[in-house]
C-alpha positions in Angstrom: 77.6 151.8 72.8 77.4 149.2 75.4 77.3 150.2 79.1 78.6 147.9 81.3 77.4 149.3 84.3 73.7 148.8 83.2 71.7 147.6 85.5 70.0 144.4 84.5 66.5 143.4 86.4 66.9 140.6 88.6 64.0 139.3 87.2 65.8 138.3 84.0 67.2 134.9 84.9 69.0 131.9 83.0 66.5 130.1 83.8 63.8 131.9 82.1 66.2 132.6 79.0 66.9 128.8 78.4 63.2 128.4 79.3 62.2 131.0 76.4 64.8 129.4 73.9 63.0 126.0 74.5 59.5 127.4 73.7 61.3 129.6 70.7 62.4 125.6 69.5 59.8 123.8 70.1 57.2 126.6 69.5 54.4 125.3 71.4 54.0 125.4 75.5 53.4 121.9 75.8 56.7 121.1 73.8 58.5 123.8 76.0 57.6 121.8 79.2 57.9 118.2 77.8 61.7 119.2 77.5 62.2 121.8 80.1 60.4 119.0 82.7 58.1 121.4 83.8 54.3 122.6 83.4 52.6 124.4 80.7 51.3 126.9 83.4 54.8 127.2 84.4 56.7 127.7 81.3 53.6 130.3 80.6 54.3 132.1 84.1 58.5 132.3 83.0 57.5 134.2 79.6 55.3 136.9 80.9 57.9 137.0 83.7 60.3 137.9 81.2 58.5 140.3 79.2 57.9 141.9 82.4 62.2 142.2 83.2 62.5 143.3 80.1 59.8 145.7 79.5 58.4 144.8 76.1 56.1 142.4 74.7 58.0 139.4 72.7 54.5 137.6 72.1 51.4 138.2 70.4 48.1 136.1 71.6 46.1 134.1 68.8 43.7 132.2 70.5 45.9 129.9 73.4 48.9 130.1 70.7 51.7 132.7 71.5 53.2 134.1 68.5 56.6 135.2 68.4 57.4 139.0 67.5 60.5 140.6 66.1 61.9 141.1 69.2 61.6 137.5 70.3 63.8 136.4 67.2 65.9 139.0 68.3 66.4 137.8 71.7 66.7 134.6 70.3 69.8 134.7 68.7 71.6 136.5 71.5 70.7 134.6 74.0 71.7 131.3 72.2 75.0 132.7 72.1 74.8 133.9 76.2 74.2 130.1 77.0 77.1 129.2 74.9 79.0 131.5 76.4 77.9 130.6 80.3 78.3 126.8 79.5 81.7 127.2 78.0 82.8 129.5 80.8 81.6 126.8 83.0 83.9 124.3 81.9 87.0 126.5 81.7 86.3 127.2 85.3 86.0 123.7 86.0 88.8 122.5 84.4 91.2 125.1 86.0 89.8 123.7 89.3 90.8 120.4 87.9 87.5 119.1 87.9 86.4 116.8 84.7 89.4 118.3 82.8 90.5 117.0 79.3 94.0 115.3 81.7 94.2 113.7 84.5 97.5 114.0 86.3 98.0 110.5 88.5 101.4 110.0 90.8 102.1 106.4 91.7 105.4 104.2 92.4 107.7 102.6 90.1 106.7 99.4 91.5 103.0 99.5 91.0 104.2 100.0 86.7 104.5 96.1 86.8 101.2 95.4 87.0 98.7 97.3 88.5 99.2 100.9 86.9 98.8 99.2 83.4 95.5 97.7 84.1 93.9 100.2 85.8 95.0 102.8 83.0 93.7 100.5 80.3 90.5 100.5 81.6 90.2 104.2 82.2 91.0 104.6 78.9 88.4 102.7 77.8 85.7 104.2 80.9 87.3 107.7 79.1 88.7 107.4 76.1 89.2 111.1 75.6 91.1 111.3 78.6 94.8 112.2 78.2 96.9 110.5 81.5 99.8 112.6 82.6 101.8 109.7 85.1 104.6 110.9 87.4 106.6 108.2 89.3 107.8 109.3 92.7 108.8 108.5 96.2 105.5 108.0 98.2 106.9 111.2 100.5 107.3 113.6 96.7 103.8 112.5 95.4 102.0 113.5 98.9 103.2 116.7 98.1 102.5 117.4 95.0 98.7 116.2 96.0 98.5 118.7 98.6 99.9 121.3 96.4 97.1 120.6 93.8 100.1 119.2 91.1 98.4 116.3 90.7 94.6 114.5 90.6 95.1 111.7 92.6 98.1 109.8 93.5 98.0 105.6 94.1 100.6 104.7 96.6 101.4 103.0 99.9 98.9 103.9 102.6 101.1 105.0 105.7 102.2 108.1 108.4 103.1 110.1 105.6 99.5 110.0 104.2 97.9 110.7 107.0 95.3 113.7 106.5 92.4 115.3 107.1 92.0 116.5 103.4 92.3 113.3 101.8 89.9 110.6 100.9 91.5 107.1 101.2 90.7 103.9 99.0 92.7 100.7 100.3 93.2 98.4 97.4 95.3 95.8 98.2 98.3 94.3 100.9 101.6 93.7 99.8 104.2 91.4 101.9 107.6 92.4 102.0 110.4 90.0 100.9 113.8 89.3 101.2 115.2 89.8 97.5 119.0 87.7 96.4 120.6 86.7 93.7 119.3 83.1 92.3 122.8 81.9 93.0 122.7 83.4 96.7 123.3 80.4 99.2 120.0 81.6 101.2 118.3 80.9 97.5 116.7 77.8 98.6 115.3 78.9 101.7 111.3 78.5 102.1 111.6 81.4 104.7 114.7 83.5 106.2 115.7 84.7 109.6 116.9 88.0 108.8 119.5 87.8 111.8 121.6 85.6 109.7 122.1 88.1 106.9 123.2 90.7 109.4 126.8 90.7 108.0 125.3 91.2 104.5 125.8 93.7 102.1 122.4 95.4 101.5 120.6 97.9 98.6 117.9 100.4 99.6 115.6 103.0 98.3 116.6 106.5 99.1 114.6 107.7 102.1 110.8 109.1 101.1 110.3 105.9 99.6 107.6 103.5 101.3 109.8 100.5 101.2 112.8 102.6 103.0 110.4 103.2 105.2 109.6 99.5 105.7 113.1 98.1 105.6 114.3 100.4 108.3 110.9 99.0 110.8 112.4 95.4 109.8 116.0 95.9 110.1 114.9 97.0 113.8 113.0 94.4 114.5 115.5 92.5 113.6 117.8 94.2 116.2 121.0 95.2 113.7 121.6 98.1 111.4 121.9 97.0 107.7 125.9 97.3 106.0 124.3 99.7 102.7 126.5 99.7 100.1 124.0 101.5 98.0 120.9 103.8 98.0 119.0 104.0 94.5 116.2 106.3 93.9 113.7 103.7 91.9 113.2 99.9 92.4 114.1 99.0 89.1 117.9 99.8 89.4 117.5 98.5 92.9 116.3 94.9 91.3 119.0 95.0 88.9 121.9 95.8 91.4 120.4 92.6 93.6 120.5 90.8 89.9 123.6 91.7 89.7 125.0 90.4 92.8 126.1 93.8 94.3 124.2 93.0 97.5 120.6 91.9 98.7 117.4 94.1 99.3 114.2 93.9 101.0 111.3 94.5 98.5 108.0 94.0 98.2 106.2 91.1 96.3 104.3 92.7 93.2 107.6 93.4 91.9 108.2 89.1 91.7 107.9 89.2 87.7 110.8 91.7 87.4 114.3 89.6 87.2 112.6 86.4 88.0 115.1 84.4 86.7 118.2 86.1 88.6 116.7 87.3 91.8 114.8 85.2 94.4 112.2 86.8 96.7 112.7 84.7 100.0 109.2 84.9 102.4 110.7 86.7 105.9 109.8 84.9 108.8 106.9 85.7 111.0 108.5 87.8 113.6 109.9 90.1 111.0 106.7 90.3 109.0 105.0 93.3 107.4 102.6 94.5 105.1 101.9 97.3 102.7 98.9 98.2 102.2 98.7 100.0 98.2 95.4 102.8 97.6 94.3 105.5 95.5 94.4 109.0 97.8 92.9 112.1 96.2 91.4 115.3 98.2 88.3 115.2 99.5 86.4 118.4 97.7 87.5 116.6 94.1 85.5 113.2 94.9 82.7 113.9 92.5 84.7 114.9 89.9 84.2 112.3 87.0 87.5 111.6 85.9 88.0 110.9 89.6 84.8 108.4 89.9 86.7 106.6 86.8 89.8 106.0 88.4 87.8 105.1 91.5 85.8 102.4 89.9 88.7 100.7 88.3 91.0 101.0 91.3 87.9 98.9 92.9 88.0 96.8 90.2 91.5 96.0 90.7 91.2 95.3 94.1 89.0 92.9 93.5 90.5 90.5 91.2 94.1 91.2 92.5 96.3 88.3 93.2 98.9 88.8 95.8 102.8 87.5 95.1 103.0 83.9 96.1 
């Protein structure tokens, strides 16, 4: 019967059984080291080592050639299945961590699934086409949490104070200008650029709060010195879009979403004064950055960035 508690000599290392089984496969020393990247003298030094640890002979000297004995053969096949076992036990313990697992769990915004979430998820797919990608849509305020909390890999969202910290690495991938969004039959339709202190009297749509572009409406609306008449708060930008579509009021949105409605809503360019930007990246915590689904989704993210056309 096994004992568990037995002592096993220190001397006995992984590295001198995988050494072993590549001399046992290749059966010569030179063959041992070509593979193992090592020398002859060395792989030599790890076999005697081993018979040493384990207190019998597994060789048998004919000339310079070391012949296996029975209980080399024997060692063989358990220690074939021991490396099995410690790789496998490896990558369990990798993929509970959430490192190079099988999914990869990405949080982003409703408004990045126009344009940018489908590219850069095509071309993961194709970097990793075993990987399965689990995508949660959020406010930016929900997905920070859940990245904190380990719920998800990596999250791609606005870049503001409610990202801020210490754990996170930060991948700014592109600026987004903010717009005033009407109906196509709106009388402020035609305007090249708007003052938003004409609209003041205006019936007006928002995100719930959390949301980066609530967020960003309420720094306008006070730079713009008057508190918005909401008739409605909407918790994704698609309803939002088709309440302004449907002439229940006007919103403040930002530009990728232009494709969306395009022929019953109107994004009008705010004027300078009320001007702002947000700026869209890929966060994910810092002690997952060498994880390779991770440099994936970095590498197309860059890619993105880098033929990314801003909203005209």
């Amino acid at each position: 019967m096994d004992d568990p508690n037995m002592e096993i000599d220190e001397e006995i290392t992984l590295k001198k059984i995988q050494i072993f089984l590549a001399f046992m496969r290749n059966g010569n020393l030179t063959k041992a080291a070509n593979e193992m990247q090592m020398s002859n003298v060395s792989i030599h030094k790890a076999l005697h080592s081993l018979e040493a640890a384990l207190k019998c002979s597994l060789f048998k000297n004919e000339g310079r050639n070391l012949i296996p004995l029975k209980s080399a053969y024997v060692l063989e096949e358990h220690s074939q299945k021991i490396v099995r076992d410690i790789i496998v036990a490896v990558e369990k313990t990798r993929e509970a961590a959430g490192f190079a697992a099988k999914v990869l769990n990405l949080g982003s915004l409703y408004s990045l699934t126009v344009n940018t979430l489908p590219s850069i998820i095509s071309g993961l797919k194709i970097r990793r086409g075993e990987l399965d990608i689990q995508l949660l849509l959020n406010s930016n305020f929900d997905l920070v949490k859940k990245l904190k909390a380990n719920e998800l890999d990596a999250i791609i969202v606005a870049l503001n104070d409610s990202t801020i910290d210490s754990a996170f690495e930060y991948l700014p991938m592109f600026s987004d200008d903010i717009f005033l969004a009407v109906h196509k039959d709106s009388p402020y339709a035609h305007l090249p650029e708007i003052d938003l202190s004409i609209v003041k009297d205006e019936t007006f749509i928002t995100l719930t709060k959390g949301f980066a572009t609530h967020n960003d409406s309420d720094i306008i609306f006070k730079k713009a010195g008057f508190d918005p008449n909401i008739a409605l708060q909407v918790s994704d930008i698609f309803t939002l879009i088709s309440m302004v579509s449907s002439g229940v009021g006007m919103a403040l949105l930002p530009g990728r979403i232009s494709s969306v409605y395009e022929s019953s809503v109107k994004l009008i360019p705010l004027q300078a004064k009320y001007h702002i930007q947000q700026e869209i990246g890929l966060i994910f915590l810092k002690h997952r950055e060498r994880d390779p689904n991770l440099l994936a989704l970095i590498a197309e993210c860059r890619m993105f960035s880098k033929h990314y056309l801003p909203a005209k």
